[in-house]
MISE-404511 format. One record per residue (C-alpha): x, y, z; chain. Coordinates in steps of 0.1 Angstrom, whole numbers, plus 5000, padded with zeros to 4 digits. Example, Ala and Ser with C-alpha at 12.3 -4.5 7.8 and 13.67 -1.06 7.14 Angstrom:
residues 2
NODE/X/Y/Z/chaine
NODE/5123/4955/5078/A $
NODE/5137/4989/5071/A $
end
This chain:
residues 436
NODE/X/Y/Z/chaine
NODE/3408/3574/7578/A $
NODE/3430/3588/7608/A $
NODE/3404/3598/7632/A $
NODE/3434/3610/7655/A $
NODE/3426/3643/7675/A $
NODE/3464/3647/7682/A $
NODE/3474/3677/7659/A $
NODE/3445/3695/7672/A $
NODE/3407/3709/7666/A $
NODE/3419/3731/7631/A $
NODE/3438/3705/7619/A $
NODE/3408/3684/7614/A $
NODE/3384/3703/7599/A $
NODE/3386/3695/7565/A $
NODE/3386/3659/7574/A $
NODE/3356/3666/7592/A $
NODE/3340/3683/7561/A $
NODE/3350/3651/7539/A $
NODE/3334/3627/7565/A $
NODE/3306/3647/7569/A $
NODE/3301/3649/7531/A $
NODE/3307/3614/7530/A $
NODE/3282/3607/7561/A $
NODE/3248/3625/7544/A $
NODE/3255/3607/7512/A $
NODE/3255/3575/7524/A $
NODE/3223/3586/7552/A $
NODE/3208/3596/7519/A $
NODE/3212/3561/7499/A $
NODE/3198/3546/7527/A $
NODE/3163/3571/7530/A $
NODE/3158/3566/7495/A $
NODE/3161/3529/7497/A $
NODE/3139/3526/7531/A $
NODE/3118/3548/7521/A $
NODE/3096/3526/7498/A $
NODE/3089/3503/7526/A $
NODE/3071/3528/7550/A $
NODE/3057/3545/7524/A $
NODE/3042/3511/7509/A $
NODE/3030/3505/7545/A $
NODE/3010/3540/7550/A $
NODE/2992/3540/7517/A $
NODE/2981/3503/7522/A $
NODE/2982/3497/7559/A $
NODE/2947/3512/7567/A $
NODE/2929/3498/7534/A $
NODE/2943/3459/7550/A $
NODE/2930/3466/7580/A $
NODE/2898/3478/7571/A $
NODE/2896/3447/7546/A $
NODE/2908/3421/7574/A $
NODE/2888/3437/7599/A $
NODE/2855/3444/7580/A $
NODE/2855/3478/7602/A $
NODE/2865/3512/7594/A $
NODE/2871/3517/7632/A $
NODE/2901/3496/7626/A $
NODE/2918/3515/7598/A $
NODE/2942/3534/7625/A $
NODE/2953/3501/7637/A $
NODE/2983/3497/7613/A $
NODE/2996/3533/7614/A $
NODE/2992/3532/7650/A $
NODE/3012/3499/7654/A $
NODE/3038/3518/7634/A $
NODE/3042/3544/7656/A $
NODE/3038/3526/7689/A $
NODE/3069/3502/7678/A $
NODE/3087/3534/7659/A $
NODE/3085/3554/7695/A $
NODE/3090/3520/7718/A $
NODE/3122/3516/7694/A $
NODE/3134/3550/7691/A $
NODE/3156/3547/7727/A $
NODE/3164/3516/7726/A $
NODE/3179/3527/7694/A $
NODE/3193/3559/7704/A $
NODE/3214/3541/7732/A $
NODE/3223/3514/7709/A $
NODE/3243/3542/7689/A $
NODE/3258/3555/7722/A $
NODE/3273/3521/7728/A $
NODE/3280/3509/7691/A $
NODE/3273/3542/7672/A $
NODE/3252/3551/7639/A $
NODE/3257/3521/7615/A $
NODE/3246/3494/7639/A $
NODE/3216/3514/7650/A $
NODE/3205/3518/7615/A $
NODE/3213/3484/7602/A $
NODE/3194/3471/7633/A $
NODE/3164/3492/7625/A $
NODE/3166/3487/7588/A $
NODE/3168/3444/7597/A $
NODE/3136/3444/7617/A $
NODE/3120/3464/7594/A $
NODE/3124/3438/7566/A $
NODE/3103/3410/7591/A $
NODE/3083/3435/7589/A $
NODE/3075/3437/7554/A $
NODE/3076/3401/7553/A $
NODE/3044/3406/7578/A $
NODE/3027/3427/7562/A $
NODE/3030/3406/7531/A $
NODE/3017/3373/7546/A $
NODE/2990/3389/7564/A $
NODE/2965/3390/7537/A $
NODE/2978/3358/7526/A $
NODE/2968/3338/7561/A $
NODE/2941/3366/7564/A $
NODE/2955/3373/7598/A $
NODE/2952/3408/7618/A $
NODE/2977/3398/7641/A $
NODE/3002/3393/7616/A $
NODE/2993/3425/7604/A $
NODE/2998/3441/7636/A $
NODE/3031/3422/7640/A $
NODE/3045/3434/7604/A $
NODE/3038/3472/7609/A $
NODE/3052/3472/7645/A $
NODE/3083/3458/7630/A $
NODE/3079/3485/7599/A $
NODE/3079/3509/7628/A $
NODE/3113/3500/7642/A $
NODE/3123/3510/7605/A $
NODE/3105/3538/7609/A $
NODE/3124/3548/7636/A $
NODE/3157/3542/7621/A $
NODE/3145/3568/7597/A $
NODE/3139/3595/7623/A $
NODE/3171/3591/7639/A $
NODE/3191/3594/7608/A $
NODE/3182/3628/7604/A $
NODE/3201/3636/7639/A $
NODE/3233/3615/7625/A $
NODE/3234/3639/7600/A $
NODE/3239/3665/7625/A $
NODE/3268/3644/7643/A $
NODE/3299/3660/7625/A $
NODE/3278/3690/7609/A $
NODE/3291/3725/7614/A $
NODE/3266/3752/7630/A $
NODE/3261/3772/7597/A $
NODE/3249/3737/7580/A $
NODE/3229/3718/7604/A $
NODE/3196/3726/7593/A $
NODE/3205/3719/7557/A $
NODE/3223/3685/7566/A $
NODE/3197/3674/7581/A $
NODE/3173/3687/7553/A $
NODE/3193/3669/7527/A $
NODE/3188/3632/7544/A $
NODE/3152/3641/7553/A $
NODE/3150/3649/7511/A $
NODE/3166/3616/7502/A $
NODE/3137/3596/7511/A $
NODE/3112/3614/7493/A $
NODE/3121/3591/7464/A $
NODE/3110/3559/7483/A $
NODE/3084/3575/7496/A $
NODE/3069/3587/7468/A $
NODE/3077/3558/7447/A $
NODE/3060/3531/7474/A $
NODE/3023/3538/7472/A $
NODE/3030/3542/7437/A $
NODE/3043/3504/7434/A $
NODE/3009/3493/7444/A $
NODE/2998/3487/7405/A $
NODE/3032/3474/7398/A $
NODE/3042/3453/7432/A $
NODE/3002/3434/7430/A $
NODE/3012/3423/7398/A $
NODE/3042/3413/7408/A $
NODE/3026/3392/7436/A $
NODE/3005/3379/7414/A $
NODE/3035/3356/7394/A $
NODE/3040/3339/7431/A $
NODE/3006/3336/7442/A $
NODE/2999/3370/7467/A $
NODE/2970/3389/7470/A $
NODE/2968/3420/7456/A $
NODE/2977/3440/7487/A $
NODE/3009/3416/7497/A $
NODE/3027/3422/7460/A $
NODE/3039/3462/7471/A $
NODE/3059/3443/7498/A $
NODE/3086/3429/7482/A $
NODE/3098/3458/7474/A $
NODE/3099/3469/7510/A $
NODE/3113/3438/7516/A $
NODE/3143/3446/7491/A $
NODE/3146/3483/7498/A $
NODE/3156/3475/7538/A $
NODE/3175/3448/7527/A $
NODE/3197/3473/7501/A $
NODE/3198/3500/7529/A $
NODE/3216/3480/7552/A $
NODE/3244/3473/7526/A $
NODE/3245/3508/7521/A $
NODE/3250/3517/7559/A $
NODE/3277/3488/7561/A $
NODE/3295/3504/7536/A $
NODE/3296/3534/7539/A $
NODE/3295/3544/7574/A $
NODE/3334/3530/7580/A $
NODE/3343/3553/7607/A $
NODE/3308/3554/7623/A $
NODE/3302/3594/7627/A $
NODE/3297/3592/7661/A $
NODE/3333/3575/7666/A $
NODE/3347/3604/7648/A $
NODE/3323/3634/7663/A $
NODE/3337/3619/7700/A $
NODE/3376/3620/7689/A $
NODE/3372/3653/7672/A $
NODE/3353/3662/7702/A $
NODE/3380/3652/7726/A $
NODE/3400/3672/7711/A $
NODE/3379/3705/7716/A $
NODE/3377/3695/7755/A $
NODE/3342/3686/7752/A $
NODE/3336/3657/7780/A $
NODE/3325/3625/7765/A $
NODE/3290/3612/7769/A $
NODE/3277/3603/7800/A $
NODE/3265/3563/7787/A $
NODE/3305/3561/7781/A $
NODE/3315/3572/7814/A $
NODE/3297/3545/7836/A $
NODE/3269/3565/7849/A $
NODE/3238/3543/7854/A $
NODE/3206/3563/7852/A $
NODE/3186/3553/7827/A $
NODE/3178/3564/7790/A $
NODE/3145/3583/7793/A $
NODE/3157/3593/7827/A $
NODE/3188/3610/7814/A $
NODE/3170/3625/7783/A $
NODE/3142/3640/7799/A $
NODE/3170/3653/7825/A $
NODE/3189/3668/7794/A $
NODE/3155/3681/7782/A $
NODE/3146/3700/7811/A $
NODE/3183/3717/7816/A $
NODE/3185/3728/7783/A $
NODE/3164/3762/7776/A $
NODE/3140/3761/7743/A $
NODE/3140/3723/7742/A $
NODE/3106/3717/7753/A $
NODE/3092/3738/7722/A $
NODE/3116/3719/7697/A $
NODE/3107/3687/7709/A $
NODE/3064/3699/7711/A $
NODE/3068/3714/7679/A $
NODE/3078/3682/7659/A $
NODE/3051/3661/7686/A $
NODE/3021/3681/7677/A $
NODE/3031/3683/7639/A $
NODE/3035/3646/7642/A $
NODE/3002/3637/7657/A $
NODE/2983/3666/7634/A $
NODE/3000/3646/7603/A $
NODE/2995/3611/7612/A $
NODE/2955/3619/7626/A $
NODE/2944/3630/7590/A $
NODE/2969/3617/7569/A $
NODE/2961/3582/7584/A $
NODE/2924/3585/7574/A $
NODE/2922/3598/7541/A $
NODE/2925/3567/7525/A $
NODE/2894/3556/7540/A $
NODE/2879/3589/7533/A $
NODE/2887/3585/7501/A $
NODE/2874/3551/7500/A $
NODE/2840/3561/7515/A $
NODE/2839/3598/7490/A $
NODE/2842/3561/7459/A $
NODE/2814/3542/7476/A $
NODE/2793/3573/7475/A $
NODE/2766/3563/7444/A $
NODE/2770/3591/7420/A $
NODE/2801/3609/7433/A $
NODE/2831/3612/7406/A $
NODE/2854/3590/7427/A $
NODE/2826/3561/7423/A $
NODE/2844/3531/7410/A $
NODE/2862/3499/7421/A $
NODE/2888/3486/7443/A $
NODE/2914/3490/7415/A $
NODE/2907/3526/7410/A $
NODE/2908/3536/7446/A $
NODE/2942/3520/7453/A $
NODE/2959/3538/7422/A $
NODE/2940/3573/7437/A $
NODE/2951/3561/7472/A $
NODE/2987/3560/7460/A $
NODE/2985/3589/7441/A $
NODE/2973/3614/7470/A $
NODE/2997/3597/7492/A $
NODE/3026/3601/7475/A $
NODE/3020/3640/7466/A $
NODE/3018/3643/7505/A $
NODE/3050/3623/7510/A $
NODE/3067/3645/7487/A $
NODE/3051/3675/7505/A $
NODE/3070/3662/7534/A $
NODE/3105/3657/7520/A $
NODE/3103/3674/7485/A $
NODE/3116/3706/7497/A $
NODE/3134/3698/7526/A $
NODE/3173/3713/7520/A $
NODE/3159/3745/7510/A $
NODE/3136/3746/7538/A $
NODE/3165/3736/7561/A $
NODE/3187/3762/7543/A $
NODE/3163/3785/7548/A $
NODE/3161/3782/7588/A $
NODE/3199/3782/7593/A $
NODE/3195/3817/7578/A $
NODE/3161/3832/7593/A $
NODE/3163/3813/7624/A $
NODE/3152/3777/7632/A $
NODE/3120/3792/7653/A $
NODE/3102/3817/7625/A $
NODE/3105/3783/7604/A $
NODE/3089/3767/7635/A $
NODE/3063/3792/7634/A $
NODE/3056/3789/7597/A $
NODE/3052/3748/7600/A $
NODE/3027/3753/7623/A $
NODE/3008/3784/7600/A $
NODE/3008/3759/7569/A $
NODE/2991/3733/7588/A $
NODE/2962/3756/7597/A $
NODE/2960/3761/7562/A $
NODE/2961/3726/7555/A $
NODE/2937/3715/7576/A $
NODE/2913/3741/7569/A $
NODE/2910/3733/7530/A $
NODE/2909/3695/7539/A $
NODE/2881/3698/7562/A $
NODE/2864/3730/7543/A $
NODE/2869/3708/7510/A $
NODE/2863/3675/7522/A $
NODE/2840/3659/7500/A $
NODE/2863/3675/7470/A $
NODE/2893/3649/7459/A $
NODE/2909/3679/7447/A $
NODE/2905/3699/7479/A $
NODE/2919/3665/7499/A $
NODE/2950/3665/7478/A $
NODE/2959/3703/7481/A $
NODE/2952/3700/7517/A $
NODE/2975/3668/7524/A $
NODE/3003/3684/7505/A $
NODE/3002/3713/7527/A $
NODE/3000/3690/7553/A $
NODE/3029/3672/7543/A $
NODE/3052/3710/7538/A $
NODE/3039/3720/7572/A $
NODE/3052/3689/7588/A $
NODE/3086/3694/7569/A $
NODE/3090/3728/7581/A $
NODE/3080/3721/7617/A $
NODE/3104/3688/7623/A $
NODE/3135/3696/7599/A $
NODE/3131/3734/7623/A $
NODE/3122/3718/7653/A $
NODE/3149/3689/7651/A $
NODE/3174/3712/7643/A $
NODE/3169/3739/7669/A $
NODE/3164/3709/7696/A $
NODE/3203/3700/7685/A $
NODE/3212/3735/7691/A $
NODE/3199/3735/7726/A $
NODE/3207/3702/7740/A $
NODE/3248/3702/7751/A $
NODE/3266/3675/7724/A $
NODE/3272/3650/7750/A $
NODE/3240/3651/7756/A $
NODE/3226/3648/7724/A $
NODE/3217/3615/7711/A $
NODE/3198/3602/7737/A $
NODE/3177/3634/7741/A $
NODE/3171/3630/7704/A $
NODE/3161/3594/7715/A $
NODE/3132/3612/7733/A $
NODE/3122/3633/7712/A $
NODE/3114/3606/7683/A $
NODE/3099/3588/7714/A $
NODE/3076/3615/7721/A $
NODE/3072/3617/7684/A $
NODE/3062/3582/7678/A $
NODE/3039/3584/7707/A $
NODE/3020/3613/7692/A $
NODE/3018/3596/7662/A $
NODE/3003/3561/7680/A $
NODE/2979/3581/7694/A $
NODE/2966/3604/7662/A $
NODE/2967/3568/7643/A $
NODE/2946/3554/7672/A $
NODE/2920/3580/7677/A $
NODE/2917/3593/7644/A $
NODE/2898/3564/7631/A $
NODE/2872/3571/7662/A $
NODE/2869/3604/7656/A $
NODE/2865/3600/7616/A $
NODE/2834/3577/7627/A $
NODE/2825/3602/7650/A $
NODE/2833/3639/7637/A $
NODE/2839/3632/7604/A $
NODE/2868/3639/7581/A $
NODE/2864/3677/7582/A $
NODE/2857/3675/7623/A $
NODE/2892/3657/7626/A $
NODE/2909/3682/7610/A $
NODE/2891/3711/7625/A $
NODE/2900/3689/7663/A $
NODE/2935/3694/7649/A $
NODE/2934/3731/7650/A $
NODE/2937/3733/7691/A $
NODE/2968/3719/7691/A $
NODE/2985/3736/7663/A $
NODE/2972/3769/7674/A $
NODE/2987/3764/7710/A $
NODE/3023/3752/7699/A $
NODE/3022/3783/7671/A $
NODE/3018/3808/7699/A $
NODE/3049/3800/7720/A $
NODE/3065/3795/7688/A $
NODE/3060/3834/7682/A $
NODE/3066/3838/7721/A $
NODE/3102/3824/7713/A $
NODE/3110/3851/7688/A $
NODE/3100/3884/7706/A $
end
């Protein structure tokens, strides 16, 4: 493709349509396919902890090694598509995260925390890869389009998500032919989808979106990014730099933190409140270890298809009523959700309705949030403050993975979700602030 800005700006619009087009396809392919990994490693994650551990305290530990690596990895990742743009990034993220699965499959196997740890850190670098391909959807997207762009490759990897706890019945059989435990079978199929989604992003992100957003930009007199003129301040430096000169950035980027921590806190828990609602002698959840995981899977993946189900509309639907009323609305739906979790808790039915909402609240805040932070940050800017955003984000979610397993012991499962409130309540008031 000629990526030549000669004939100037007009002249390349359609080509920019038909890249873009071409860019959220491909950004798509590769949800879907790395979308069965992370989603395998949530539903089962806290159970193998727990199990390796003999201690519920533990059963943050995996989800919080996710999101320690995913925010850890989210510069370092941002600034590695600076320098060699979107496809490398990705298929760097993607690569790790397949070690990862790998670790998470031979952890029950040598009956090793550690390797546990190791694995989900490394699924978290994936998980990363994720989060920043939502912003290279927004690389060549026009201003009218940016929220559903980004919607659209948030949607795509509802499929993997959904369909990964759901392999648990099928991927422990599977594990069974070579000799797994029941818990390390799900993971070859994370293992293939990363693999898969780095074929995808080698073919077809040829040009890299970034290498055509900065010729098409060049072309508008927009000066190129500071990484690519020499400067030397560092990432996080420059970001948070960005962050404080751009107006409205601060509630984008606390917006998609405090749903983040809100979602990973009680999301990360139910399946050992679900567990523990099973072990209770005479509940209607009392059964064994194979019935739990099949429940497990189930309520996870309604809540991961909470999350991404109904993304495009809902990104449709903040380009025209403004990303911060869809900001404001997130926030309102998890209230709700966390409310019926914690009013319902000892009601499987109540659990599920209340980690779907959980999962449309968190849709609404981050596809809103994430696209009013890329209207407010300058485009030269952009990448690296979106590098500090998902680091923010992943550090919210490390520490609602962490503490949420403390507080379960302590407050219980409604008490978490009540805690949860506080924060919601807060960013929901500047939220309305924003739109008087």
């Amino acid at each position: 493709m000629n990526i030549s800005p000669a004939a100037g700006s007009l002249s390349v619009l359609p080509e920019r349509a038909r890249a873009q087009r071409r860019t959220v396809a491909t950004l798509s392919a590769a949800q879907l396919l790395s979308g069965v990994g992370n989603g395998a490693g949530l539903a089962i994650g806290s159970l193998m902890a727990v199990e390796l551990t003999g201690s519920n305290a533990f059963a943050g530990a995996a989800t919080t090694a996710i999101s320690v690596a995913g925010a850890l990895a989210a510069l370092p990742l941002a600034a590695l598509a600076v320098k060699r743009g979107r496809r490398a990034a990705l298929s760097f993220g993607y690569l790790l995260a397949a070690f990862g699965a790998i670790g998470m499959m031979l952890a029950p196997v040598f009956e090793s925390f550690a390797v546990l740890l190791l694995g989900a850190a490394l699924l978290g670098v994936g998980a990363a890869a994720n989060l920043q391909a939502r912003f290279a959807a927004t690389d060549l997207a026009a201003d009218a389009t940016r929220g559903r762009d980004l919607g659209l490759v948030v949607w795509a990897i509802t499929i993997g998500a959904v369909a990964g706890p759901n392999l648990i019945g099928p991927g422990s059989a599977l594990g069974e032919q070579f000799g797994l435990p029941p818990m390390s079978g799900p993971f070859l199929f994370s293992l293939a989808g990363m693999l898969l989604a780095i074929l995808v992003l080698n073919i077809g992100l040829r040009p890299d979106p970034i290498t055509l957003a900065r010729a098409w930009d060049a072309a508008d007199g927009v000066a190129p990014h500071p990484v690519a003129t020499g400067r030397r301040r560092g990432s996080l430096a420059t970001g948070l730099s960005a962050v404080r000169a751009s107006k409205g950035a601060t509630l984008g980027i606390s917006t998609i933190v405090v749903a983040h921590l809100v979602m990973v806190g009680v999301m990360s828990m139910t399946p050992v409140h679900l567990k523990d609602l099973a072990a209770t002698p005479g509940h209607s959840m009392h059964g064994g270890s194979t019935d739990i995981l099949i429940i497990v899977g189930f309520v996870i993946s309604l809540h991961i298809a909470g999350m991404y189900a109904l993304s495009p509309f809902i990104g449709s639907l903040a380009d025209k009523i403004g990303q911060p009323r869809m900001m404001l609305a997130g926030m309102l739906v998890l209230v709700a959700a966390v409310l019926v979790a914690g009013v319902g808790a000892q009601s499987r039915s109540a659990v599920t309705v209340g980690l779907v909402l959980l999962g449309a609240g968190w849709s609404m805040s981050t596809v809103a949030g994430s696209a009013f932070l890329a209207e407010r940050v300058e485009r030269r800017r952009r990448v690296l403050v979106q590098g500090v955003s998902d680091t923010l984000m992943g550090a919210a979610g490390a520490l609602g993975a962490a503490g949420s397993g403390v507080l379960l012991a302590w407050l219980g499962f409604a008490g978490l979700g009540y805690l949860c409130l506080v924060f919601i309540l807060i960013v929901a008031f500047f939220c309305a602030r924003e739109l008087k």
